[in-house]
N, CA, C and O atoms as a CHARMM CRD file, in Angstrom:
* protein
*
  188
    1    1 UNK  N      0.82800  -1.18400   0.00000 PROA 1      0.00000
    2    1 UNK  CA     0.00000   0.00000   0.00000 PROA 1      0.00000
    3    1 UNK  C      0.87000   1.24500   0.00000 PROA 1      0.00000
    4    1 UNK  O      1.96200   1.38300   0.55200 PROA 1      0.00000
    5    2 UNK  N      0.11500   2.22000  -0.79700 PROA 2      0.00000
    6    2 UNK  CA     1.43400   3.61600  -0.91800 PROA 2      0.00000
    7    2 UNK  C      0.25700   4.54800  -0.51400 PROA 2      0.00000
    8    2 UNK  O     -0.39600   5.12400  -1.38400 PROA 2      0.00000
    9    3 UNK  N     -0.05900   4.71900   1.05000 PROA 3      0.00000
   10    3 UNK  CA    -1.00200   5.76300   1.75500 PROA 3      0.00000
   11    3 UNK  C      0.33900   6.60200   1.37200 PROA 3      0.00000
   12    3 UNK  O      1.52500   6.30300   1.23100 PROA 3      0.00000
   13    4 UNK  N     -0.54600   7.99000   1.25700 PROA 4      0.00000
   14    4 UNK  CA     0.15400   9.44400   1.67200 PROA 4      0.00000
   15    4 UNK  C     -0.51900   9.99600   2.69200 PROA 4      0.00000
   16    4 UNK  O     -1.70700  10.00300   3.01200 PROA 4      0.00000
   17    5 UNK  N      1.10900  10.76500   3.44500 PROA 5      0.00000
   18    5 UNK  CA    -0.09200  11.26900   4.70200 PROA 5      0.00000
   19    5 UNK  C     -1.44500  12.43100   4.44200 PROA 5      0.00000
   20    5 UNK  O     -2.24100  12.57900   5.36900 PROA 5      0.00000
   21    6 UNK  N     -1.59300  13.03800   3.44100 PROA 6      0.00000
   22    6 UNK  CA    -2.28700  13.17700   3.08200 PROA 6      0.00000
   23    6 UNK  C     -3.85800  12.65100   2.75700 PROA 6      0.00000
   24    6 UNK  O     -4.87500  13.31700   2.94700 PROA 6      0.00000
   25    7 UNK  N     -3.79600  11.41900   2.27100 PROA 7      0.00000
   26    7 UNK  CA    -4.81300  10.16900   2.64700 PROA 7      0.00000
   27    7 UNK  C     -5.21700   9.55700   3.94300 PROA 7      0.00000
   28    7 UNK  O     -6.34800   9.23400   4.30700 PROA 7      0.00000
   29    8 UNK  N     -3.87700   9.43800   4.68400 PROA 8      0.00000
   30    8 UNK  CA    -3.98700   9.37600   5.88500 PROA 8      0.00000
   31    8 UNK  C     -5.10800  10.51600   7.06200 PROA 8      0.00000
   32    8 UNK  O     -5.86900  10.32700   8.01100 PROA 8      0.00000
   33    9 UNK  N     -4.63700  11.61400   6.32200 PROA 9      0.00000
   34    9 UNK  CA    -4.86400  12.99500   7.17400 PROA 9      0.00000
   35    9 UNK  C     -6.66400  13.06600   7.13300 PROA 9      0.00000
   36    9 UNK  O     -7.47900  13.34300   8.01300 PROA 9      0.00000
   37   10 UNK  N     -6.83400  12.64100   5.54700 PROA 10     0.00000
   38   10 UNK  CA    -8.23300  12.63100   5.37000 PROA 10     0.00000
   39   10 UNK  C     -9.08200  11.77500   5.70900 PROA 10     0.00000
   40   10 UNK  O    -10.17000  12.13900   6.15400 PROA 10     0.00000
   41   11 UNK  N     -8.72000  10.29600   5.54900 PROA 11     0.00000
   42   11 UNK  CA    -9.41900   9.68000   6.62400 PROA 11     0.00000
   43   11 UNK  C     -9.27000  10.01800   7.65900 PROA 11     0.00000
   44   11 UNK  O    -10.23800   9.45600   8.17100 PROA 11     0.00000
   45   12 UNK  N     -8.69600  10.63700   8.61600 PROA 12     0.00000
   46   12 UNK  CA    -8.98900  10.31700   9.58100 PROA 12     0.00000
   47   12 UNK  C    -10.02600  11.81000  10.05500 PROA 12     0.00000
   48   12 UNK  O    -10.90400  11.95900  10.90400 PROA 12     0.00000
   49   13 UNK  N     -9.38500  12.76000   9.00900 PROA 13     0.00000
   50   13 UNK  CA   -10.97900  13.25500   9.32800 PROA 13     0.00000
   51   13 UNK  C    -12.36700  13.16400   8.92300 PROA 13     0.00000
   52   13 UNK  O    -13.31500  13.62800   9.55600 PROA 13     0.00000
   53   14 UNK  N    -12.43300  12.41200   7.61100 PROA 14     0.00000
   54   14 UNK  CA   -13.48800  12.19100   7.46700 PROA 14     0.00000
   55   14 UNK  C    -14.07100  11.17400   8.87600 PROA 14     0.00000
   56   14 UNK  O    -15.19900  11.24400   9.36500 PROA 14     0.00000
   57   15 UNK  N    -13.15300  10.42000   9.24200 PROA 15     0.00000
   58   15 UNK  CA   -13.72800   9.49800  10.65600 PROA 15     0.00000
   59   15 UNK  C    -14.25800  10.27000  11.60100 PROA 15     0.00000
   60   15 UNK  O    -15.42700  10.22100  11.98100 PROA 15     0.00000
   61   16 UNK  N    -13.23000  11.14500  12.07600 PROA 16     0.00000
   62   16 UNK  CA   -13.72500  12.10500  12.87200 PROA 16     0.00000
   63   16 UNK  C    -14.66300  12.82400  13.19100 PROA 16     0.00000
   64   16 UNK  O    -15.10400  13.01000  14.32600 PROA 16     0.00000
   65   17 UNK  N    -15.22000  13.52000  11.64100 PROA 17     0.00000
   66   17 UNK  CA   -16.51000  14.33700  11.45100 PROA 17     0.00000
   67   17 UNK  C    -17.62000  13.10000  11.27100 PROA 17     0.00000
   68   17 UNK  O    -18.73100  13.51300  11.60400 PROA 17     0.00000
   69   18 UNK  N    -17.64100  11.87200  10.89200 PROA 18     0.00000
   70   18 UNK  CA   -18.75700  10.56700  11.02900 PROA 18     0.00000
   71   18 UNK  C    -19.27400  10.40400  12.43600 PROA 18     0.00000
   72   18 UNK  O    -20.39000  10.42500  12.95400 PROA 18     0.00000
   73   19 UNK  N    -17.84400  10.20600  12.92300 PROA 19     0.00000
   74   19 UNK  CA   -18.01900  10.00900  14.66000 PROA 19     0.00000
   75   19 UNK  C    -18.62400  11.47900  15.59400 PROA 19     0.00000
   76   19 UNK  O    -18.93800  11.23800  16.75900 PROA 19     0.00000
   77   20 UNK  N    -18.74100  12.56100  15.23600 PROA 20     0.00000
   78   20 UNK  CA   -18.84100  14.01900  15.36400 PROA 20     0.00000
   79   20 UNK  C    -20.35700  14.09900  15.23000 PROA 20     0.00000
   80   20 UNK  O    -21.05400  14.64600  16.08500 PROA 20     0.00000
   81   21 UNK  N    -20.81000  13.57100  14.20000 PROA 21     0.00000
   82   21 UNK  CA   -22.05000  13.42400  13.70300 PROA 21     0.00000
   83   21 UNK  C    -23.11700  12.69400  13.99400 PROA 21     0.00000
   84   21 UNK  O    -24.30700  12.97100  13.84100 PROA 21     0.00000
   85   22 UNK  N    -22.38400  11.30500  14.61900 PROA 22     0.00000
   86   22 UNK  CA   -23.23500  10.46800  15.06400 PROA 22     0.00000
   87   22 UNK  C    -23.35900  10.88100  16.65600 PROA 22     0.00000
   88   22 UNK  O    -24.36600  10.50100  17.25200 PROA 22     0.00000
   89   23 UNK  N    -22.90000  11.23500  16.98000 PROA 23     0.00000
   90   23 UNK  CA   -22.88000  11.42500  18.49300 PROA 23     0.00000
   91   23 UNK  C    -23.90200  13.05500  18.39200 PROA 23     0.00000
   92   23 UNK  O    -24.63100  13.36000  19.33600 PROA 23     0.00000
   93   24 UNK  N    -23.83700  13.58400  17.64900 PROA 24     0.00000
   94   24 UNK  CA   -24.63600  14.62600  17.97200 PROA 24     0.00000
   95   24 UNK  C    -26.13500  14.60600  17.31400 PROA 24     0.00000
   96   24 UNK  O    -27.05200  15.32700  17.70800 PROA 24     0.00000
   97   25 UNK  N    -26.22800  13.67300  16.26000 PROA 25     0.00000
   98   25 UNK  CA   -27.69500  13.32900  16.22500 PROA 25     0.00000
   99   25 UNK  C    -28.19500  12.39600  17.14900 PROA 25     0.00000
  100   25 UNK  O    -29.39300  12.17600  16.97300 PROA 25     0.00000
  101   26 UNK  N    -27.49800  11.55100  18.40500 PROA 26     0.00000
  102   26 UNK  CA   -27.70300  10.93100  19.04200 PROA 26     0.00000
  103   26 UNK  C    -28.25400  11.45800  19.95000 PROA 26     0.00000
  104   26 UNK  O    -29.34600  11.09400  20.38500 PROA 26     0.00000
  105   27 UNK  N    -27.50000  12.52400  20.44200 PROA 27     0.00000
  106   27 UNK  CA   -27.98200  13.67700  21.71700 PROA 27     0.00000
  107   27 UNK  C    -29.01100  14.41600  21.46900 PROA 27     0.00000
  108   27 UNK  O    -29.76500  14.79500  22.36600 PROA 27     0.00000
  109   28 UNK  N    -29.19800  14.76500  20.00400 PROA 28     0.00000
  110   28 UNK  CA   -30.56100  15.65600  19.36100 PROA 28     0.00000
  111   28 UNK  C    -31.60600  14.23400  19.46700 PROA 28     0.00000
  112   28 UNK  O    -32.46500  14.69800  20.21600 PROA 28     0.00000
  113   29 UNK  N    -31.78500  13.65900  19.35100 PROA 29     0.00000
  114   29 UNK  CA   -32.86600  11.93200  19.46200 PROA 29     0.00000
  115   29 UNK  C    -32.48600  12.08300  20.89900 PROA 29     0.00000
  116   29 UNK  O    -32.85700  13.16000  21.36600 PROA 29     0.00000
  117   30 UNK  N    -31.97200  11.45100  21.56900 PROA 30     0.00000
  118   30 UNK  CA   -32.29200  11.62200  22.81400 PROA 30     0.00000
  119   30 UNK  C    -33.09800  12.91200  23.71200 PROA 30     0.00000
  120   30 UNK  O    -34.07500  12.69200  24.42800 PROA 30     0.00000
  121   31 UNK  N    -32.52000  14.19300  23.52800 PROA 31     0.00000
  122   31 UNK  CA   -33.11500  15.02100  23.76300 PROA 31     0.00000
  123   31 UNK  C    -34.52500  15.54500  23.97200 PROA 31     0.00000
  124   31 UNK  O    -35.02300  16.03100  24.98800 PROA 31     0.00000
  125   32 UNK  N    -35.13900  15.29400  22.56900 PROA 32     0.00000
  126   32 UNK  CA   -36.07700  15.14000  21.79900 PROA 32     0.00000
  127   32 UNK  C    -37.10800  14.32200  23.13300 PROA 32     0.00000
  128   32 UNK  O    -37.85700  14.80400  23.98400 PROA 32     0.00000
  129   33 UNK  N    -36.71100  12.90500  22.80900 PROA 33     0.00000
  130   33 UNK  CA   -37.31100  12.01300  23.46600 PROA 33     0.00000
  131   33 UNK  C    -37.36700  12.36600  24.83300 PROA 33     0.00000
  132   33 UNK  O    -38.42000  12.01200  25.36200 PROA 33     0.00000
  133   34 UNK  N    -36.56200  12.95800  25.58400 PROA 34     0.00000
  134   34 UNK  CA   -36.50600  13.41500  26.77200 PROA 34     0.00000
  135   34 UNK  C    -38.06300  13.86400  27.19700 PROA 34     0.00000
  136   34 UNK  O    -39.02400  13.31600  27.73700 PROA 34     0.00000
  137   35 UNK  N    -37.54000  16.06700  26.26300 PROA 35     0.00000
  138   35 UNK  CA   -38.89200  16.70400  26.40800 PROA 35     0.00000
  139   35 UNK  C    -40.07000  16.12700  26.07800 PROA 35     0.00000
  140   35 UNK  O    -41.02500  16.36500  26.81800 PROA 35     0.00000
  141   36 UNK  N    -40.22900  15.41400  25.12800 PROA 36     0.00000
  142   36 UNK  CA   -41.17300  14.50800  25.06900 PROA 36     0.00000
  143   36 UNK  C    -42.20300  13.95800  26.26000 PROA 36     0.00000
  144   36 UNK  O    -43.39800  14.16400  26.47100 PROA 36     0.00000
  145   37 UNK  N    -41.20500  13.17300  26.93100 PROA 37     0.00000
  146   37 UNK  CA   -41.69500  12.36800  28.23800 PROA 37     0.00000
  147   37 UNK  C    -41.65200  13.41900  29.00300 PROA 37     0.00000
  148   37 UNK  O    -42.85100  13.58500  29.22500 PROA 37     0.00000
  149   38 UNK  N    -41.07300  14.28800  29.58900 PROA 38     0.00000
  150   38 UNK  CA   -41.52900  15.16700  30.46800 PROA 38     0.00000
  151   38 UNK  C    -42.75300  16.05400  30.09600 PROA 38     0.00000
  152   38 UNK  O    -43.34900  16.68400  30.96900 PROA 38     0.00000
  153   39 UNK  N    -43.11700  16.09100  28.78800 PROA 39     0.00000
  154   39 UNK  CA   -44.24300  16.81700  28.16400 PROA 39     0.00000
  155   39 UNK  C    -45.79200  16.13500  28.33000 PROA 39     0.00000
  156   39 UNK  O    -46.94300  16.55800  28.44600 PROA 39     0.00000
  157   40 UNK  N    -45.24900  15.09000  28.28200 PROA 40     0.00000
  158   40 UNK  CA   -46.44300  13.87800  29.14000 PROA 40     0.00000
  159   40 UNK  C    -47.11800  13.59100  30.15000 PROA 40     0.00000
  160   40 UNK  O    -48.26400  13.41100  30.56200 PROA 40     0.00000
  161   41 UNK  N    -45.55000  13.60600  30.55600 PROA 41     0.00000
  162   41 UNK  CA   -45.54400  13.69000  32.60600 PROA 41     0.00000
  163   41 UNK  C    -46.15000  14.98900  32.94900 PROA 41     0.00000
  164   41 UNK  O    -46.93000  14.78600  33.87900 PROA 41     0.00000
  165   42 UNK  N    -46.13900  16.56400  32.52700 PROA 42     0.00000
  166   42 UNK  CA   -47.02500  17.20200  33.32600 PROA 42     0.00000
  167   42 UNK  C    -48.27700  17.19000  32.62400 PROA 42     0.00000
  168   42 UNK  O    -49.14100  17.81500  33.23900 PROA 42     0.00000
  169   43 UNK  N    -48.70500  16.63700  31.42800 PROA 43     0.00000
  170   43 UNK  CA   -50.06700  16.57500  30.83200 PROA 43     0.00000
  171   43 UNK  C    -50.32000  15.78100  31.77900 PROA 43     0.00000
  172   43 UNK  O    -51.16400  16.30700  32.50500 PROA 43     0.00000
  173   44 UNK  N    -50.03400  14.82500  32.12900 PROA 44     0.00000
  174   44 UNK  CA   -50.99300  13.58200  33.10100 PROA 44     0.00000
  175   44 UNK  C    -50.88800  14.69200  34.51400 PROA 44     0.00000
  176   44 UNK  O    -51.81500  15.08200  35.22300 PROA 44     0.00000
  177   45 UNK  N    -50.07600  14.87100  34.56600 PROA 45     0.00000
  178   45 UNK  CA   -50.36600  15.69900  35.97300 PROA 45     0.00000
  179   45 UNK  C    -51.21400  16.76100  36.13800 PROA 45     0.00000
  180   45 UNK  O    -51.96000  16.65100  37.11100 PROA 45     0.00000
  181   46 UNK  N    -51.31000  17.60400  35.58200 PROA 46     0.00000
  182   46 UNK  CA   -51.93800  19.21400  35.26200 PROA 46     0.00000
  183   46 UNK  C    -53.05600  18.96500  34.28800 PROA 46     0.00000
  184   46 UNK  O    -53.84100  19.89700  34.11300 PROA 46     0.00000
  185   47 UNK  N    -53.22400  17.96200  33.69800 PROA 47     0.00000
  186   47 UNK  CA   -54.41500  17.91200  32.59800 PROA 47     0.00000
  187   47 UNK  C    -54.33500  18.90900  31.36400 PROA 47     0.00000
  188   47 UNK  O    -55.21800  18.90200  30.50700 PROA 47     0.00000
């Protein structure tokens, strides 16, 4: 194999920004789901 660090450099940011990405649509879905259930929880409470 004839990587240049250049190739090198770019995978590893393209990895970086994948991994960057997944973790922050993870936290936006979680989030989400959070207010959600607390949006529930005072409808059942407060009507």
């Amino acid at each position: 194999m004839n990587d240049s660090p250049d190739a090198r450099k770019k995978d590893r940011q393209a990895a970086a920004l994948l991994a960057s990405a997944s973790i922050i649509v993870a936290f936006a879905i979680y989030w989400s789901l959070e207010i959600q259930a607390v949006r529930e929880m005072l409808e059942l409470a407060y009507g």
